[in-house]
C-alpha positions in Angstrom: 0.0 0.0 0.0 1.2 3.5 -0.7 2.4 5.9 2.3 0.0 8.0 1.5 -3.1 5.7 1.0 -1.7 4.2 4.2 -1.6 7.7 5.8 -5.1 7.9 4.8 -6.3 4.9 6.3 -5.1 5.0 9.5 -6.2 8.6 10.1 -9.4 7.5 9.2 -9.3 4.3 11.4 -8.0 7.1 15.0 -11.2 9.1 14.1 -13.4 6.3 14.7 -11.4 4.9 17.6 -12.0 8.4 19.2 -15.5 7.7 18.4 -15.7 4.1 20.3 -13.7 6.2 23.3 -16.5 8.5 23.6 -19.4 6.0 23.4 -17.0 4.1 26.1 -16.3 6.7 28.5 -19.7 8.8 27.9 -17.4 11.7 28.2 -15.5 14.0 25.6 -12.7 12.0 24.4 -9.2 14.0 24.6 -9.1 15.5 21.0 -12.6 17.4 22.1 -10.8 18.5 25.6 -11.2 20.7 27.8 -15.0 21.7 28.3 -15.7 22.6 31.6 -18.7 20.1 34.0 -20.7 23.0 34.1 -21.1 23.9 30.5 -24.8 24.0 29.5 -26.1 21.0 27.3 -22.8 19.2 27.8 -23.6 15.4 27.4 -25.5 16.9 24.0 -22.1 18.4 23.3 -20.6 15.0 23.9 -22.7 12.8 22.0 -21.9 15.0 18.8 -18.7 14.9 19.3 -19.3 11.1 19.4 -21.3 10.7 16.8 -19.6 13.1 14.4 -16.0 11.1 15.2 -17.6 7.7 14.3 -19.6 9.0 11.2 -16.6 11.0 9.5 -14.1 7.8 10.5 -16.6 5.9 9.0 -17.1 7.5 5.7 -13.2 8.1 5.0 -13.2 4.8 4.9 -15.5 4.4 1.8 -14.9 5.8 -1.4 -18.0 7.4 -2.2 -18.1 9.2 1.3 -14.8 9.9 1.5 -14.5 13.6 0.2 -17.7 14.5 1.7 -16.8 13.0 4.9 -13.3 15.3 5.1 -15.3 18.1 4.1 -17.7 17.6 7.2 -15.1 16.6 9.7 -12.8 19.6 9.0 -15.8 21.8 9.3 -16.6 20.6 13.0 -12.8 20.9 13.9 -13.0 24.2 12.8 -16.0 25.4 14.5 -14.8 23.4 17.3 -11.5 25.1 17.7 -13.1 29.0 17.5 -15.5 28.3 20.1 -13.5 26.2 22.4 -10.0 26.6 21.8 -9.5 29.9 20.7 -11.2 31.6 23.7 -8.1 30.7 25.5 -5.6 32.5 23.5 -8.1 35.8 23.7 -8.4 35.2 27.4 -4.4 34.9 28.0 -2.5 35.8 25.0 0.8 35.8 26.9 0.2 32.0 27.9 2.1 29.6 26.0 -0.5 26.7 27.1 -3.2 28.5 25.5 -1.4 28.4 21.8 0.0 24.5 22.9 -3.5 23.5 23.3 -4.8 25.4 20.1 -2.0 24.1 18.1 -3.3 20.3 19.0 -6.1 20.9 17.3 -4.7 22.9 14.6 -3.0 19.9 12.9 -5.5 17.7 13.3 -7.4 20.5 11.5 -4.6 20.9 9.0 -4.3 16.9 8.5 -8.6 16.3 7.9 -8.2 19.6 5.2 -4.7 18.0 3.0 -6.9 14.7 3.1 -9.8 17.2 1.6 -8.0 18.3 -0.7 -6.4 15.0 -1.9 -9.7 13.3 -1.8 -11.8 16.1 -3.5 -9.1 15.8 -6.8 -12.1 12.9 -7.7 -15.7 13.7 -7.1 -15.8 16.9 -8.3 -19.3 17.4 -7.0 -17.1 18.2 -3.3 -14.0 20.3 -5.2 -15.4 23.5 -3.4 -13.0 25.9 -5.3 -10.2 27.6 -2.8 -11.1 24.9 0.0 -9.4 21.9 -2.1 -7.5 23.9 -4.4 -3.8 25.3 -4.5 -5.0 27.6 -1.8 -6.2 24.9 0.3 -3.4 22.7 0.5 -1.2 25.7 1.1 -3.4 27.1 4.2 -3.3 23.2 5.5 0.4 23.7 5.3 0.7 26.7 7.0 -2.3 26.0 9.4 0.2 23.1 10.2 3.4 25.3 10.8 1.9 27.5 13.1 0.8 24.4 15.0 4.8 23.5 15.1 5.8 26.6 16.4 3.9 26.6 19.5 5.0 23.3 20.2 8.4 24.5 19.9 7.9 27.3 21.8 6.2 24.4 24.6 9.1 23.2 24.8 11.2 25.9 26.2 8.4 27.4 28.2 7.7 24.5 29.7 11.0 22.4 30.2 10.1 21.3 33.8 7.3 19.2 32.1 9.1 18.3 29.3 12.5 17.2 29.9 11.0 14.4 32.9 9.3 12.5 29.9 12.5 12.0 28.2 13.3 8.3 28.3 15.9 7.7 31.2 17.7 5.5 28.6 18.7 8.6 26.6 21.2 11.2 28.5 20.9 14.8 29.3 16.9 15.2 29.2 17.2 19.0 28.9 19.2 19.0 25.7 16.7 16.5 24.5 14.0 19.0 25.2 15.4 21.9 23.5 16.4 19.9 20.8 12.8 18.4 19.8 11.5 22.2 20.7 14.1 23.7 18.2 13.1 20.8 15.1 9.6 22.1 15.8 10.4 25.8 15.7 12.2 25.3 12.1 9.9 22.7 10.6 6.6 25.1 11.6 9.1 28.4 10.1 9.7 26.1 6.7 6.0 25.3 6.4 4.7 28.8 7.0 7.1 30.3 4.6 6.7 27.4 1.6 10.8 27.0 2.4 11.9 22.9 1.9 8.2 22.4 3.3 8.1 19.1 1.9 11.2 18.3 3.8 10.4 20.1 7.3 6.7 17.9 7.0 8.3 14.6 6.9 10.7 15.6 9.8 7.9 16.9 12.5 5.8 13.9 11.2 9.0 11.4 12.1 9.5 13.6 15.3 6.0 13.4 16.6 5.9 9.2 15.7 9.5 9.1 17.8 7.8 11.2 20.7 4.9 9.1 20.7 6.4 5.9 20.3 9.5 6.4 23.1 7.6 8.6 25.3 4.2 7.5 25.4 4.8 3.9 24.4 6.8 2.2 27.3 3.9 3.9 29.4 1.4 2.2 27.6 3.1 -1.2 27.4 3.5 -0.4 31.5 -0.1 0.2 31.7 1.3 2.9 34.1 -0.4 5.5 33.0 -2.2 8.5 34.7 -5.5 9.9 33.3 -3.6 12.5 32.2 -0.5 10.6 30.5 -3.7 8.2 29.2 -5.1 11.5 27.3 -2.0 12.8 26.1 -0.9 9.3 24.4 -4.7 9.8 22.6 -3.9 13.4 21.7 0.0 11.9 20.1 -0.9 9.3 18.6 -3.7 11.3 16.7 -1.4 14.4 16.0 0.6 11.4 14.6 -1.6 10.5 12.2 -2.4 13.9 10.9 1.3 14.8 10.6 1.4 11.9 8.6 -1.0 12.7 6.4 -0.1 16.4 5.9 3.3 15.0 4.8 2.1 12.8 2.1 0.3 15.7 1.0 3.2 17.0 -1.0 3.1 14.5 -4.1 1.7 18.2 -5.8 2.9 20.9 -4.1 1.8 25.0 -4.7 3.8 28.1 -4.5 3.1 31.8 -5.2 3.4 33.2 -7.9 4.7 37.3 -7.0 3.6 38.4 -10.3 0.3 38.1 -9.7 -0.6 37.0 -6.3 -1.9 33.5 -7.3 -0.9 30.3 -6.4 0.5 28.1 -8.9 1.3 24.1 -9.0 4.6 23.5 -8.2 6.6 20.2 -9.4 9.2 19.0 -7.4 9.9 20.0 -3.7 12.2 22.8 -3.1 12.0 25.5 -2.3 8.2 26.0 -2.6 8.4 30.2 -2.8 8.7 31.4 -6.5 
């Protein structure tokens, strides 16, 4: 199977296994987090959540409901994120958790709009123009980049929490943490700025599977986990899958064209400014 089929699938496959967690727990599962126990109408709020998680994993997974299903899930992340996420950022701009906890969601938004726009290349009946054009794929990437930079930025605001999850296998934790906070900081700049994108994508998509796979693995495999070291290996392991598939995204990649403004189809990989 081809990466990016693969890619595809597996994203699609997380999205319903969020869906099970919720009809599990009866509770938000940890991509829809936080909403506070006194929100109004929240078990109505939860069992949309549910039910949109298990209908748009679903229909990825079929052909015919595949575009339609991107379409639909990228919508809800959307509204999702400007009611609930970005709030934060308003309320504390100078908070570095407030962007880290936006950015989570960002790249899963950025990941559900590349597979839009790969997916909407067929039925044309659900090409909607600048959504799955050039200048959809290129606002995925940069949603994406942004995403990167505040987990960068994470990183060095928050090394105390960091560098302890650093396997004890692998020395100096804090030069670890700086390290995996820099790669985030350079990828996000590349993506932002079109600048060996395709490159800095497949780098902060093997750095997230290494961070979820050393970090949050051993814990798993411990079943030592905390409720919150439980929702954060849900949270990784779906930011891998998105990374993954904003990666494979770059078979056609777009770039601007100063002339005019537009954004033109760009063979090839670097660099993606013209």
């Amino acid at each position: 199977m081809h990466i990016k089929a693969a890619s595809h699938m597996v994203f699609a496959l997380t999205i319903v296994a969020i869906g099970i967690l919720g009809v599990l727990s009866n509770d938000f599962a940890p991509i829809w987090q936080p909403v506070p126990s006194t929100y109004p109408d929240r078990q109505l709020l939860v069992g949309l959540c549910t039910f949109m998680s298990l209908a748009c994993g679903v229909g990825l997974l079929i052909k015919r409901t595949s575009a339609p299903a991107a379409l639909l899930l990228l919508a809800y992340l959307l509204t999702w994120t400007i009611i609930f996420k970005v709030p934060f950022i308003i309320r504390a701009p100078l908070v570095e958790g407030s962007y880290q906890s936006c950015g989570e969601n960002a790249v899963l938004i950025a990941g559900a709009w590349a597979l839009y726009a790969s997916l909407a290349e067929g039925p044309k009946s659900w090409d909607l123009g600048f959504l799955a054009g050039p200048a959809g794929l290129w606002t995925a990437h940069v949603i994406y980049g942004l995403a990167l930079i505040a987990f960068g930025f994470s990183h060095f605001v928050y090394l105390d929490l960091t560098a302890p999850l650093v396997p004890t296998w692998l020395p100096a934790p804090v030069f670890w943490a700086y390290s995996t906070g820099m790669v985030y900081v350079v990828t996000g700049v590349a993506l932002v700025t079109g600048i060996f994108a395709r490159l800095a994508a497949a780098a902060a998509a093997l750095q997230i599977t290494l961070i979820t796979l050393l970090v949050w693995g051993p814990m798993v495999l411990s079943w030592q986990l905390s409720p919150t070291h439980w929702q954060e290996t849900i949270v990784s392991w779906a930011l891998t899958t998105s990374a993954w598939v904003v990666a494979t995204s770059f078979e056609r990649s777009w770039r601007f064209n100063r002339s005019d403004g537009s954004l033109g189809e760009h063979q090839g990989s670097e660099p993606l400014l013209g």
